[in-house]
TORTOR-590991 format. One line per 4 residues: their letters; for each residue y negated, z, x negated of C-alpha. Coordinates in steps of 0.25 Angstrom, whole numbers, padded with zeros to 4 digits. Example, Ala and Ser with C-alpha at 12.3 -4.5 7.8 and 13.67 -1.06 7.14 Angstrom:
BEGIN
as) 0018,0031,-0049 ~ 0004,0029,-0055;
# end
This chain:
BEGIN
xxxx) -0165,0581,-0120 ~ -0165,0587,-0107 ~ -0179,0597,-0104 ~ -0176,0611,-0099;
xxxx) -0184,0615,-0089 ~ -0189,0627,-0100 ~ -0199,0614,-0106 ~ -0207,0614,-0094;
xxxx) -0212,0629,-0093 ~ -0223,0625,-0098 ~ -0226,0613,-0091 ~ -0221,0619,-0076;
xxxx) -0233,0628,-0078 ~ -0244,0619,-0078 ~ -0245,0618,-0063 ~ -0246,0633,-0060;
xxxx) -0255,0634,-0075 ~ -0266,0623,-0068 ~ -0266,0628,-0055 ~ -0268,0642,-0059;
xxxx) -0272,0647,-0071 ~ -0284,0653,-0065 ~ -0293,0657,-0053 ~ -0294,0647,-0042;
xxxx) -0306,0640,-0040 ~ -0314,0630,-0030 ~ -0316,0618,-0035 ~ -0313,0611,-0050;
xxxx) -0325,0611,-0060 ~ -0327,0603,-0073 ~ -0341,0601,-0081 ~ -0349,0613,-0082;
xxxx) -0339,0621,-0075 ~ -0325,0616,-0080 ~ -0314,0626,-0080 ~ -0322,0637,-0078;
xxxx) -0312,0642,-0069 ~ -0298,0635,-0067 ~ -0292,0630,-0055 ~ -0282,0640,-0048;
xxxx) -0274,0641,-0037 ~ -0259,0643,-0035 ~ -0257,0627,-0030 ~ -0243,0619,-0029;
xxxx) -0243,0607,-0035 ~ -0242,0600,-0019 ~ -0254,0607,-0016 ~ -0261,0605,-0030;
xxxx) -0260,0588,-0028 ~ -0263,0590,-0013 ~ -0276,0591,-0016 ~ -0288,0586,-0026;
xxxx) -0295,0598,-0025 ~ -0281,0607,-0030 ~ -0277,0593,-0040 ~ -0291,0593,-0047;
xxxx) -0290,0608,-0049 ~ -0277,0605,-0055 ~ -0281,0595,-0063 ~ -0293,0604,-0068;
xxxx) -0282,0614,-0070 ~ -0276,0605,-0080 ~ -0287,0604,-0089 ~ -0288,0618,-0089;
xxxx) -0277,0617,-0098 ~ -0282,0608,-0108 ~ -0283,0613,-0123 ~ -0296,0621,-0127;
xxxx) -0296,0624,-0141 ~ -0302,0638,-0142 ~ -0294,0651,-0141 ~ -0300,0659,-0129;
xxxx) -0289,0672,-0123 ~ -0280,0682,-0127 ~ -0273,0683,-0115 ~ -0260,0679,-0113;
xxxx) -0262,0676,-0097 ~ -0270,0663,-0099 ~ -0262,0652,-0099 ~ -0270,0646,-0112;
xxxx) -0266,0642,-0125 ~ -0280,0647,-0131 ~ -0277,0664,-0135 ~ -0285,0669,-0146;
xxxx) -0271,0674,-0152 ~ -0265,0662,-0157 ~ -0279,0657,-0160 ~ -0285,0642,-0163;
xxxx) -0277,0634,-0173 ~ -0288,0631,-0181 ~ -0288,0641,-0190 ~ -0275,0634,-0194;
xxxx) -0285,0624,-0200 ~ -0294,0625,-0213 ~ -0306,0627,-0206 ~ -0304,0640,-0199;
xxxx) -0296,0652,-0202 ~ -0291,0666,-0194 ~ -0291,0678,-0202 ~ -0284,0686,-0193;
xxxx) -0267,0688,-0194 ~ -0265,0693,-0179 ~ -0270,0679,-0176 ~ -0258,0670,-0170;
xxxx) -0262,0658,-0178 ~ -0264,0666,-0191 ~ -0252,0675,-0189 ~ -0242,0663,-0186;
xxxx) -0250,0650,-0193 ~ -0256,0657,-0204 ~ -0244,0665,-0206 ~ -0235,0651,-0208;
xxxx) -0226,0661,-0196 ~ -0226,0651,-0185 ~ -0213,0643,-0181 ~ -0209,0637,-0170;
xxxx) -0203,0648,-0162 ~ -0218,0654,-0160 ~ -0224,0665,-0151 ~ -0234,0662,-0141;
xxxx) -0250,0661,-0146 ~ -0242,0657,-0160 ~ -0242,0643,-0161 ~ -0256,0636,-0162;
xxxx) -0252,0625,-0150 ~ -0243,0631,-0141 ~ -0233,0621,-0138 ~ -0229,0629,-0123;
xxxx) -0244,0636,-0120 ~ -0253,0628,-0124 ~ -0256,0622,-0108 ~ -0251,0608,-0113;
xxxx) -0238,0607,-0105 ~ -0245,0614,-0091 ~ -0257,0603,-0093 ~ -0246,0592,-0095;
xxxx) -0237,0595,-0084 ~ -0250,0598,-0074 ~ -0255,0584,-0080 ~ -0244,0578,-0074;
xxxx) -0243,0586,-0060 ~ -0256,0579,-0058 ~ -0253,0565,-0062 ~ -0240,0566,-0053;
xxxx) -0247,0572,-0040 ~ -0263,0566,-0038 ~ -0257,0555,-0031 ~ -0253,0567,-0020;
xxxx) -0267,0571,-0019 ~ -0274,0569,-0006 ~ -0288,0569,-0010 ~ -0291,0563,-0022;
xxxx) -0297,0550,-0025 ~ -0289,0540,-0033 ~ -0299,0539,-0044 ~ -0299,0554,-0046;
xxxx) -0285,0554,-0047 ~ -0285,0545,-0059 ~ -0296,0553,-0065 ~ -0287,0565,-0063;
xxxx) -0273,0559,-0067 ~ -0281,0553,-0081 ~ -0286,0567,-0083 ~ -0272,0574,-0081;
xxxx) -0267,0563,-0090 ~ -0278,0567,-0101 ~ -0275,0582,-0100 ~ -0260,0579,-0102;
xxxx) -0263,0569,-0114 ~ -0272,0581,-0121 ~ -0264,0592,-0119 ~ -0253,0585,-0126;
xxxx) -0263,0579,-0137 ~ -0265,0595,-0140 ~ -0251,0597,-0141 ~ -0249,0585,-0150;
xxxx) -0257,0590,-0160 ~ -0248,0602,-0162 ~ -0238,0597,-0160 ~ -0233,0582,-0162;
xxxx) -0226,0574,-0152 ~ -0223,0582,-0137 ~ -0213,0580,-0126 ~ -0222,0572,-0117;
xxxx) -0221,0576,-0103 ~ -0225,0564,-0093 ~ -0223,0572,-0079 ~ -0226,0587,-0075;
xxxx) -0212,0592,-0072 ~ -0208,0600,-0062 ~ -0201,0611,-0073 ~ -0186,0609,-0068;
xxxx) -0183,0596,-0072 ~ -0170,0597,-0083 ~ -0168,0582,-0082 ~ -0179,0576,-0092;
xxxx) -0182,0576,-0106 ~ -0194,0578,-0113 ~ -0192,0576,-0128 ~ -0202,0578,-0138;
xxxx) -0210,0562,-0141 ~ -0215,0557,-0154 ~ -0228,0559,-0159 ~ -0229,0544,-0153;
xxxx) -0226,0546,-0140 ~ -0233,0558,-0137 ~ -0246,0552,-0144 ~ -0243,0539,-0135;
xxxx) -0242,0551,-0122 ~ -0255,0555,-0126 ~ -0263,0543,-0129 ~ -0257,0536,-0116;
xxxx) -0261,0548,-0107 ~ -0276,0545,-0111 ~ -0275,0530,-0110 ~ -0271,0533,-0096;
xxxx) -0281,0544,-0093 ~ -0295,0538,-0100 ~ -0299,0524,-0090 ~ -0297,0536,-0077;
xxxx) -0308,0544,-0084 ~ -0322,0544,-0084 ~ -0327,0540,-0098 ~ -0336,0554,-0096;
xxxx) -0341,0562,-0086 ~ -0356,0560,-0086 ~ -0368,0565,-0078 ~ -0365,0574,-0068;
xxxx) -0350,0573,-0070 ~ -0351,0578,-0084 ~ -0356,0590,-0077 ~ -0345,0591,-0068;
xxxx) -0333,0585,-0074 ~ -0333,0586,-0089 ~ -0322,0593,-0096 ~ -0311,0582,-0088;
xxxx) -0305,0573,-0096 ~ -0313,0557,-0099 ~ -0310,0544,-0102 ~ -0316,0549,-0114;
xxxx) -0308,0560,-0116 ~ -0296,0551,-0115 ~ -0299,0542,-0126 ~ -0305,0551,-0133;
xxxx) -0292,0559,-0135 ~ -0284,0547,-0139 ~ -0293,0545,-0151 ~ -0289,0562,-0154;
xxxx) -0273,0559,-0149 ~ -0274,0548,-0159 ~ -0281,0553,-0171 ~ -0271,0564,-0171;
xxxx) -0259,0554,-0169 ~ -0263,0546,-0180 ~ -0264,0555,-0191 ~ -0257,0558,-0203;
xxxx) -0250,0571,-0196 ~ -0241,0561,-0185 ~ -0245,0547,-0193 ~ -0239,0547,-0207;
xxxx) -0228,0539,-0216 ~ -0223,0553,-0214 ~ -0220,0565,-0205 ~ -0229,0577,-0207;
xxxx) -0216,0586,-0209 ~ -0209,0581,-0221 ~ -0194,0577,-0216 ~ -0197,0573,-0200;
xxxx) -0195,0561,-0194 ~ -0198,0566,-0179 ~ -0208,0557,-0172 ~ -0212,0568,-0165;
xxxx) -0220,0570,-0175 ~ -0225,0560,-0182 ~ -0226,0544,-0179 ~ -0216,0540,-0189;
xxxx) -0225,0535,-0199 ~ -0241,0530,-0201 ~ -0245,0521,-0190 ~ -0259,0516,-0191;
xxxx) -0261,0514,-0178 ~ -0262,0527,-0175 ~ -0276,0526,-0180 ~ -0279,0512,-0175;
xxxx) -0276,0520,-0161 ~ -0285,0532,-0165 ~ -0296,0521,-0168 ~ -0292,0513,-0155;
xxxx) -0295,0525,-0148 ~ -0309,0532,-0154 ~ -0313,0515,-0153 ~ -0310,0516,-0138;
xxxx) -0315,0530,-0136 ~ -0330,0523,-0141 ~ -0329,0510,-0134 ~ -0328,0517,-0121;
xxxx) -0338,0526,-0127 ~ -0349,0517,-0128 ~ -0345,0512,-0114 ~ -0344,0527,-0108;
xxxx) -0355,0533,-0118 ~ -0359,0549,-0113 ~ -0350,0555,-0128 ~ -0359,0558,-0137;
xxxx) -0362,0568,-0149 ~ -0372,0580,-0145 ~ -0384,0578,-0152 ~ -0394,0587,-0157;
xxxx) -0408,0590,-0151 ~ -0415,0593,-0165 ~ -0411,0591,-0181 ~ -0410,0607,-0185;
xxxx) -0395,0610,-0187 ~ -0396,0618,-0175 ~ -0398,0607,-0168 ~ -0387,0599,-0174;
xxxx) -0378,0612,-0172 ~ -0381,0613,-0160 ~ -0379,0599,-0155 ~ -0365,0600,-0160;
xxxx) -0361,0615,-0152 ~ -0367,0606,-0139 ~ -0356,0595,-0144 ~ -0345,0604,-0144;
xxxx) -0347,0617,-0134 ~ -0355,0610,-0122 ~ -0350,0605,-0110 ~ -0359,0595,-0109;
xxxx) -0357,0589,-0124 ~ -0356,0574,-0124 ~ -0349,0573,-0133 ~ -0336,0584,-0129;
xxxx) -0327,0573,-0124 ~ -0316,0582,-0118 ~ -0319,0597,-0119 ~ -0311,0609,-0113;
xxxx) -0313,0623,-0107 ~ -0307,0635,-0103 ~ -0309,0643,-0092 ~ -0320,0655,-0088;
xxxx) -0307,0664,-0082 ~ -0302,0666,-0095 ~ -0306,0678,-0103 ~ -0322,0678,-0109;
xxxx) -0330,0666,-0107 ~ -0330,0664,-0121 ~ -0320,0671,-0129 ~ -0319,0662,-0140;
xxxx) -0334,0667,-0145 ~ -0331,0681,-0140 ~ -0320,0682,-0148 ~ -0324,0676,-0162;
xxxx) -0323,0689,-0168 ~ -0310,0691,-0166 ~ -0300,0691,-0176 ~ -0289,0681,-0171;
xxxx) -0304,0671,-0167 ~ -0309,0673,-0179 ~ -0307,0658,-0185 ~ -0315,0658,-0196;
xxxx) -0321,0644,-0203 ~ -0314,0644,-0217 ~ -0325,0639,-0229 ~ -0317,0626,-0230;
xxxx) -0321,0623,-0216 ~ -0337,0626,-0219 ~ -0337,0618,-0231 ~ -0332,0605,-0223;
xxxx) -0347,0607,-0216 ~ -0357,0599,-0222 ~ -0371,0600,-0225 ~ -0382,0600,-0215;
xxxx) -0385,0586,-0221 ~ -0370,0583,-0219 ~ -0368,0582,-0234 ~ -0354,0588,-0237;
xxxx) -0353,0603,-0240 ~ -0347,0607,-0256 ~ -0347,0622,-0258 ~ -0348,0620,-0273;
xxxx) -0358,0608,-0272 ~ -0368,0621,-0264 ~ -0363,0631,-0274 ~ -0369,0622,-0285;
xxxx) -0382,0621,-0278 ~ -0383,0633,-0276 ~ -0384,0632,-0261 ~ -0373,0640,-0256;
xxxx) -0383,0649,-0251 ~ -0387,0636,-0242 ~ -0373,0631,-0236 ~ -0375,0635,-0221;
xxxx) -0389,0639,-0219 ~ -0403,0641,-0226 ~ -0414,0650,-0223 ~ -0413,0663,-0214;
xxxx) -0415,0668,-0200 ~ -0431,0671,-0204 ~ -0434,0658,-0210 ~ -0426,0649,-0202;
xxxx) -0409,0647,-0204 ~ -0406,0631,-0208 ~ -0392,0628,-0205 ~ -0387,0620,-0217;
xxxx) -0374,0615,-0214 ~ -0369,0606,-0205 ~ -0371,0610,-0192 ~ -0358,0611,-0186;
xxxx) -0354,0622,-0196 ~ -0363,0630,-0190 ~ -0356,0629,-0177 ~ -0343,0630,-0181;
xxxx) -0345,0641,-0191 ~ -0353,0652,-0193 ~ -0358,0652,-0206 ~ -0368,0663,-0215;
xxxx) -0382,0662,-0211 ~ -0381,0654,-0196 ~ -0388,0660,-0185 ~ -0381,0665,-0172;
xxxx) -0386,0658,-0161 ~ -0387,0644,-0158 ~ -0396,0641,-0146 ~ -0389,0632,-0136;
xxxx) -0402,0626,-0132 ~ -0408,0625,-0146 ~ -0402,0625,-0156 ~ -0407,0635,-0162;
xxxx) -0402,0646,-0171 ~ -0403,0662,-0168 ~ -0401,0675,-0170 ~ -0396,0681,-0183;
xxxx) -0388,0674,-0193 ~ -0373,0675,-0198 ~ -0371,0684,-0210 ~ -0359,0682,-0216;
xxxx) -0359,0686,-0230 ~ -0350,0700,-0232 ~ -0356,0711,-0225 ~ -0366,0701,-0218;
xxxx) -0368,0706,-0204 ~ -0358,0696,-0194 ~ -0346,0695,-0207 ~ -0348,0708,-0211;
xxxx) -0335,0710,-0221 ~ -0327,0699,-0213 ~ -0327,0688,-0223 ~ -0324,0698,-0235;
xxxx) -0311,0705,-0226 ~ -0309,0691,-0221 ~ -0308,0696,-0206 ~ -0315,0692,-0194;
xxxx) -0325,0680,-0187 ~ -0331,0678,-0201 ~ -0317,0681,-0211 ~ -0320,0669,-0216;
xxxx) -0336,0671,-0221 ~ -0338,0660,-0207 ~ -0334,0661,-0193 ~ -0331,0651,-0183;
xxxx) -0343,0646,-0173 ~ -0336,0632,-0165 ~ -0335,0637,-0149 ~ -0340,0652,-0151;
xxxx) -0352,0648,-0140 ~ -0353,0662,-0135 ~ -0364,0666,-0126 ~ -0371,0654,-0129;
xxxx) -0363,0645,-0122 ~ -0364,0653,-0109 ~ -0351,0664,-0112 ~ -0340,0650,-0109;
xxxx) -0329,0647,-0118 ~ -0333,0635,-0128 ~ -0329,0621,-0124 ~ -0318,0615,-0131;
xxxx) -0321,0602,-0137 ~ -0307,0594,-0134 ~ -0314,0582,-0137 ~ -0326,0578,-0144;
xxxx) -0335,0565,-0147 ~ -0337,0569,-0161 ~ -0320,0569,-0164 ~ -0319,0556,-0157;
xxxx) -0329,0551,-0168 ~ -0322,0557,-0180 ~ -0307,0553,-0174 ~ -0315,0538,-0174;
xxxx) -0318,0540,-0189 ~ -0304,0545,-0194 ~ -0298,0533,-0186 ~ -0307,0523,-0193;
xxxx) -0305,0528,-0206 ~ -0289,0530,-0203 ~ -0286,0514,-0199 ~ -0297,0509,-0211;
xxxx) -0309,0506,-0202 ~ -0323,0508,-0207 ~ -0326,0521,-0213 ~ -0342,0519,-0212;
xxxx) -0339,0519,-0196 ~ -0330,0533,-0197 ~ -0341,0539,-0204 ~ -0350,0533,-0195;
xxxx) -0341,0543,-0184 ~ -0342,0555,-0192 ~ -0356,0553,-0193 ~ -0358,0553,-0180;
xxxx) -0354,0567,-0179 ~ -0361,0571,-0192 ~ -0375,0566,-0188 ~ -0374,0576,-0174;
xxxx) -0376,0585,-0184 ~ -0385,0583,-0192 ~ -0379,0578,-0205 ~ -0380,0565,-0212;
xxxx) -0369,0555,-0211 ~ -0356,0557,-0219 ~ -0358,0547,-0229 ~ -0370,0548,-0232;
xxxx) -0371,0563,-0234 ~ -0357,0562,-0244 ~ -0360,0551,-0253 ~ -0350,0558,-0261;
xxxx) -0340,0557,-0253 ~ -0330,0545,-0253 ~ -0331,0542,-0237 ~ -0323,0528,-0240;
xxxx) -0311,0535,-0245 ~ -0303,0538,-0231 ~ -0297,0552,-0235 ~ -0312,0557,-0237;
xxxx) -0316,0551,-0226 ~ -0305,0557,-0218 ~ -0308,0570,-0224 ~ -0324,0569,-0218;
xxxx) -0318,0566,-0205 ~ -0312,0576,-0205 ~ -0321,0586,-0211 ~ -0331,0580,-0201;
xxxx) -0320,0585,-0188 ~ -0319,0598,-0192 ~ -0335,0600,-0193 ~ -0336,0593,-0180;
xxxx) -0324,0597,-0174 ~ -0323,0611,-0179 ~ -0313,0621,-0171 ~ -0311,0611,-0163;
xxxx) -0295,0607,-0166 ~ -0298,0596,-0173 ~ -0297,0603,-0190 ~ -0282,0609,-0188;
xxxx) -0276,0596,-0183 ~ -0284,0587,-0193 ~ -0278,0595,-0203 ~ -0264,0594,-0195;
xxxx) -0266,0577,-0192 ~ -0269,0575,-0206 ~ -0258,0586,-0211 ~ -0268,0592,-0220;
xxxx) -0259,0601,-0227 ~ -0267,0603,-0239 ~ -0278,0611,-0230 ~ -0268,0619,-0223;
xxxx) -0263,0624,-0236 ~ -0279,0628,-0241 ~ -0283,0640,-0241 ~ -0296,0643,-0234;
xxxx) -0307,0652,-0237 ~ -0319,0658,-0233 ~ -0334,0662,-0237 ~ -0337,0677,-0242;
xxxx) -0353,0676,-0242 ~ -0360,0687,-0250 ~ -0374,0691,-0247 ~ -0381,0692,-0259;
xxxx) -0395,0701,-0262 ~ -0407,0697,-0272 ~ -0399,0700,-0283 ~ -0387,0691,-0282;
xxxx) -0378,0704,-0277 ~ -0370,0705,-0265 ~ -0372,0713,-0252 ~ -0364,0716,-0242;
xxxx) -0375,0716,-0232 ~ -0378,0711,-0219 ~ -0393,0706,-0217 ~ -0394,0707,-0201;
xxxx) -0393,0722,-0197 ~ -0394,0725,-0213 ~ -0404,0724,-0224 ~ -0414,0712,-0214;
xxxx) -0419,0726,-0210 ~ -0424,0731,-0224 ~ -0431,0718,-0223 ~ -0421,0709,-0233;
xxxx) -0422,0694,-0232 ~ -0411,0685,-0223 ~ -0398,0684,-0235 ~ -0397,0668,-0238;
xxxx) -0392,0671,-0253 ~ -0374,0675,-0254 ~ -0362,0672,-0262 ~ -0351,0665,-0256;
xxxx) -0337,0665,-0260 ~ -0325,0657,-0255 ~ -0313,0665,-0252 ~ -0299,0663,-0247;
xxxx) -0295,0667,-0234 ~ -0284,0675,-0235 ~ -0281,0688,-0225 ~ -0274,0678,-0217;
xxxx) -0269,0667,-0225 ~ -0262,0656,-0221 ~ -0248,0653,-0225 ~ -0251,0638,-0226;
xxxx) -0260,0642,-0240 ~ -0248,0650,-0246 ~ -0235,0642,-0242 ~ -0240,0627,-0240;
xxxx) -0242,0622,-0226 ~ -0229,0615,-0219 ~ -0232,0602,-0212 ~ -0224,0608,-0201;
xxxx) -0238,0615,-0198 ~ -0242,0602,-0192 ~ -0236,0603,-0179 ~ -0233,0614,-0171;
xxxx) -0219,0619,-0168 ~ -0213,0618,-0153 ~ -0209,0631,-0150 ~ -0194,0631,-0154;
xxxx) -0192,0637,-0141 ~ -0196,0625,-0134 ~ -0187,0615,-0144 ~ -0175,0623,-0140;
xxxx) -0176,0618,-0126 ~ -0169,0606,-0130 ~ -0181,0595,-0124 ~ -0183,0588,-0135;
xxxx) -0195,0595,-0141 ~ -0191,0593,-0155 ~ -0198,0604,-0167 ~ -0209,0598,-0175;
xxx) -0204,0598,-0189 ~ -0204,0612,-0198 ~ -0204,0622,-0187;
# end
């Protein structure tokens, strides 16, 4: 079919988007100082590529429309996909949940309302505002013009055209995931043609785009930027980066949502979305790919886990915010940011209290966190014990608090008993602790009117840095270390290799922490059988990787429908007195006055979330769910862009 000139809207736009989103500035900064203010100026595209000076501000200027996973404005003059309304689609998942309806996710999602002739904000992947076609067609401005530039050395041109090619290949990795196979756009356009075509391409071909894109991009790249480089450059993309993303391009191809004997939506036979039956050499590729991501690892070295400076679980708690929130991490891979010029410098924390943020940790996510030892956790196994009482911390604020979970869960979610402060220098824990029993002093009545930060009896704690990360918004972890050993694992165990070396993988990540290896701590569990050892893996992810996209699409890849039909629940705590009797109570600000001890004695009682519920737990889920629709709008334009199946 022939394309309108209506397709490229979106894509025409990239030029003015890059060039001028923001202020101008005077020169181009990466490291510390990276996209703290964007690159402006009104500049045509001759005067652009006339100039390194104007093409590196371009180039920077593309990355600034990169993907960053965390919601952060309201407003609806900023060009970003990222608005508090529509929210993050996590809380589609069975670890996180949104209790409040005016939410567009839980209005339209959680409602089972949303179609394929959605509003704006109402889809959780935007397929036109999103930034993927302006960072696309602005890719390929650059490839097409550095040969213009004056002024550039012809190493550095390679770097940049490899860079371009590896923000072209991410962006549409991004919209992969939502969507299955994508028209694939191979040159910027000028937005009058009428004379091409532009169909939408298998699953196949665009995963073949994708993968080709890297392979051309990586040997240009530096493995890493080290010494003083690091400080000035990090946040471009590597020759890590590249490869590190074809191990992420491929786990995803290979599994069961696009690589099956039969399409995820019963009846289709499109191939644009799906391969058209099971092909293990999607796997072998995955493994190909994490073997050659650690070949020239051991040749490049500089990735590596952040390590703790002590044994207390502080320490190990500590080590693992470093790994994910800092700059400097070694072992952030690929990381993005957003800009200072928008709105607070840390809205995301700020705004944790707010109703459409409020993305509470449901108690099916808590209890995949394991013991401090790194034994699993089984609520009845503690109930028995007797040591409910015990399940996240032991001791008070006077005596000392011990965190007795695994550390992570204390970083991703907060939990009864934690402290406040986490000292970035230290370790150590401060100030007052949580109290979240019913009438305690931070949930108040929340968990029993299931409203607010802690509807849940939790709240969510990955990226709220706050003022202890100097007022900036969190980094976002696009790519790191730890998931690059844990898609290793799953590809062992996927093409039949040896499972002691995927757990070997997994326990890398494990002893980071703190906790014994996987084996070793669940003799109980049958690590040779491959379903339970998929299921570690991927329990393991969403610990590591938590709210950072990787639980909704592992649920999505592996068509998990039974958990998106579960209904969730949360944890009502009740502070209990000398007498076994509940109060209604908060300690801090309340009877500590009078002189009573810390509370460390409380009921708890699982409860169904249900003042929003999802329709998914009343109607069954349908596997069109999978996959976004296109806008039907956009279908109707007669290019070729076929409907996923369902919508």
């Amino acid at each position: 079919m022939k394309m309108n000139n209506k397709i490229i809207i979106p894509i025409v736009t990239g030029l003015i988007l890059v060039a001028s989103f923001s202020s101008c500035i005077d020169d181009i900064k990466f490291g510390n100082a990276f996209l703290d203010k964007a690159p402006g100026g009104q500049q045509t595209k001759d005067t652009i590529f006339n100039s390194a000076k104007y093409t590196r501000q371009f180039l920077v200027g593309i990355y600034a429309l990169q993907y960053y996973g965390l919601p952060y404005h309201n407003e609806d003059k900023f060009p970003y996909p990222n608005d508090t309304y529509r929210g993050k689609f996590e809380i589609l998942s069975d670890c996180w949940h949104n209790h409040w309806a005016n939410s567009n996710l839980t209005s339209v999602y959680y409602a089972g309302m949303h179609s394929a002739s959605y509003e704006a904000r109402q889809d959780k992947f935007d397929y036109l505002k999103s930034n993927v076609w302006e960072a696309v067609r602005a890719g390929w401005l650059l490839i097409e013009n550095i040969d213009n530039v004056p002024d550039l050395s012809g190493e550095e041109k390679k770097r940049m055209i490899a860079e371009a090619k590896c923000l072209i290949a991410t962006r549409y990795f991004d919209m992969f995931r939502h969507y299955g196979g994508l028209p694939i756009v191979r040159a910027s356009f000028s937005g009058l043609e009428t004379d091409y075509e532009i169909p939408r391409s298998s699953v196949e071909e665009t995963v073949k785009f994708i993968i080709e894109l890297l392979d051309q991009a990586k040997n240009d790249l530096p493995w890493a930027y080290t010494g003083a480089d690091a400080q000035n450059e990090t946040g471009r993309w590597t020759k890590a980066g590249a490869i590190g993303m074809k191990c992420k391009v491929w786990n995803f191809a290979a599994s069961p949502l696009f690589n099956a004997t039969e399409a995820y939506y019963p009846g289709a036979t499109s191939l644009a979305v799906w391969y058209g039956g099971y092909k293990p050499q999607l796997w072998d590729n995955c493994l190909e790919a994490c073997q050659e991501f650690f070949t020239e690892w051991q040749k490049g070295g500089y990735y590596e886990l952040v390590q703790p400076t002590g044994k207390r679980p502080e320490d190990f708690r500590l080590a693992y915010r470093k790994a994910y929130a800092t700059q400097g991490s070694l072992e952030m891979i690929h990381s993005t940011r957003v800009t200072s010029t928008v709105g607070s410098k840390y809205n995301w924390w700020a705004w944790q209290d707010n109703g459409r943020l409020s993305y509470t940790p449901t108690q099916e996510y808590v209890e995949m966190f394991p013991w401090a030892t790194g034994k699993s956790f089984d609520w009845n196994e503690t109930k028995d014990a007797g040591k409910l009482d015990e399940m996240f911390t032991k001791g008070t604020v006077e005596t000392g608090i011990e965190l007795t979970r695994d550390p992570r869960l204390y970083e991703t979610v907060v939990v009864n008993g934690m402290q406040k402060q986490l000292d970035w220098g230290t370790g150590n824990m401060a100030g007052t602790s949580y109290e979240l029993w019913i009438g305690g002093t931070d949930a108040k009545n929340g968990p029993g009117n299931e409203d607010g930060q802690f509807a849940s009896g939790y709240a969510n704690n990955k990226f709220y840095m706050g003022s202890d990360y100097k007022n900036q918004y969190a980094l976002w972890s696009y790519l790191r270390l730890p998931e690059i050993y844990l898609i290793y694992a799953e590809a062992i165990v996927q093409t039949g290799g040896s499972y002691a070396q995927a757990i070997s993988m997994i326990d890398k990540i494990r002893k980071r922490v703190g906790m014994g290896g996987l084996e070793e701590c669940n003799p109980d569990k049958d690590l040779s059988d491959k379903a339970v050892l998929l299921q570690e893996i991927l329990r393991e992810r969403v610990c590591e990787l938590g709210m950072e996209d990787v639980r909704f699409f592992d649920l999505i890849r592996y068509k998990m429908k039974d958990r998106f039909e579960l209904p969730l629940h949360g944890l009502h705590i009740y502070r209990l007195n000398v007498n076994e009797e509940r109060i209604y109570t908060p300690w801090y600000g309340g009877d500590r006055a009078d002189g009573a001890k810390q509370p460390t004695h409380f009921d708890y009682e699982k409860f169904n979330l249900t003042n929003v519920v999802r329709y998914w737990w009343k109607n069954g889920f349908d596997p069109k769910w999978y996959l976004s629709p296109f806008p039907q709008s956009e279908v109707n334009k007669g290019y070729g862009l076929e409907q996923n199946p369902g919508w």
